[in-house]
C-alpha positions, 0 to 999 in steps of 0.5 A: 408497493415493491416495485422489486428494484430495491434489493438487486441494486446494491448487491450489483453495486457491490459486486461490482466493487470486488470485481473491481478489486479483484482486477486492481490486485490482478494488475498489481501482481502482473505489474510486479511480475512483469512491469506495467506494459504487461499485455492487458491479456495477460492481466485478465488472465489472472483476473478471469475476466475478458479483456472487455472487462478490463477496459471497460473499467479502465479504458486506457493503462493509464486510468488501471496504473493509477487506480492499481497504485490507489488501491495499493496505498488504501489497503496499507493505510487500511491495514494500520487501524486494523493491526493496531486493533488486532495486535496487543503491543502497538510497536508488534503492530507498527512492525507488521505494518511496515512490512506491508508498506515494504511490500507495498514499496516494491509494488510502487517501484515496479509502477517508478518509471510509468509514475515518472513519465510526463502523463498529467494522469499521475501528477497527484499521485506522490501528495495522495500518497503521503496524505493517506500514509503519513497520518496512518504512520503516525497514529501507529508510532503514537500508539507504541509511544503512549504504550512505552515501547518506542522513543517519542522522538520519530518523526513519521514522515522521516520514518517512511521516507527512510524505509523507502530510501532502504527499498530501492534498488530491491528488484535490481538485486537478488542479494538485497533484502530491504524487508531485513533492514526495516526489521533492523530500523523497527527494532531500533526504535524500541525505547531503553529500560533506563531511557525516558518516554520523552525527550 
């Protein structure tokens, strides 16, 4: 007999979930905007919701800080596998991956000086991050190496750091447009007619 409590459970488990996501990516907008002790009604506002919502979900700003920046490093490491299977050339999809990782990057120093406060709650943060994004850089440069666009001789890990390196300091001046000089690195990565795949 149908008790009628199959079907509404898992259509609330997944409204929840793009509720949820709906409040992570209005957080991560206000912390870009205005910094992470951006007032939580401001936050709401954008999502919609009451504040209850909100900390209901997250009850202090440090479960919502975390949680924004696992959110944003899911979506970019999301984003890799699906641009690869979307775009034609492997070193097309690396490029805009890597402009996602640079918006990304500006969210992640928007949240810098929360993630290096003394709070245990961020501790495991930075080891999160390169688990999920090395392996997804990687599989990318890979990619553009079997296909003979790119040299073999990039190293993901240093691929990444060196973007991050060329991100700082984005927010601090209007002039400064990181997002150009990771087109300038990318390009650079592109393996000559007359130099072999591997070395």
């Amino acid at each position: 007999m149908d008790t009628g409590s199959g079907s509404p459970a898992p259509r609330k488990r997944a409204d929840a979930r793009r509720n949820e996501q709906n409040l992570l990516d209005a957080a991560a907008a206000a912390f870009v905007a205005a910094g992470v002790d951006v007032p939580v009604r401001d936050i709401a506002a954008r999502a919609g919701v009451g504040v209850g919502t909100i900390y209901r979900h997250f009850p202090t700003r440090a479960d919502l800080i975390v949680a924004v920046y696992r959110h944003q490093v899911e979506a970019c490491a999301e984003a890799g596998p699906a641009l690869l299977a979307a775009v034609g050339s492997p070193h097309t999809a690396l490029a805009r991956w890597l402009d996602q990782f640079v918006d990304f990057l500006v969210t992640k120093h928007g949240l810098a000086e929360a993630l290096r406060s003394d709070d245990p709650a961020f501790e495991a943060l930075h080891g999160y991050f390169v688990d999920r994004l090395v392996p997804v850089c990687a599989g990318l440069l890979d990619a553009a190496v079997a296909a003979g666009e790119i040299r073999a001789d990039t190293d993901a890990y240093q691929l990444l750091r060196g973007v991050g390196n060329l991100c700082i300091g984005a927010r601090d001046d209007a002039r400064y447009d990181p997002r150009r000089l990771v087109q300038l690195l990318v390009a650079g990565l592109r393996r000559r007619r007359d130099e072999p795949a591997t070395r």
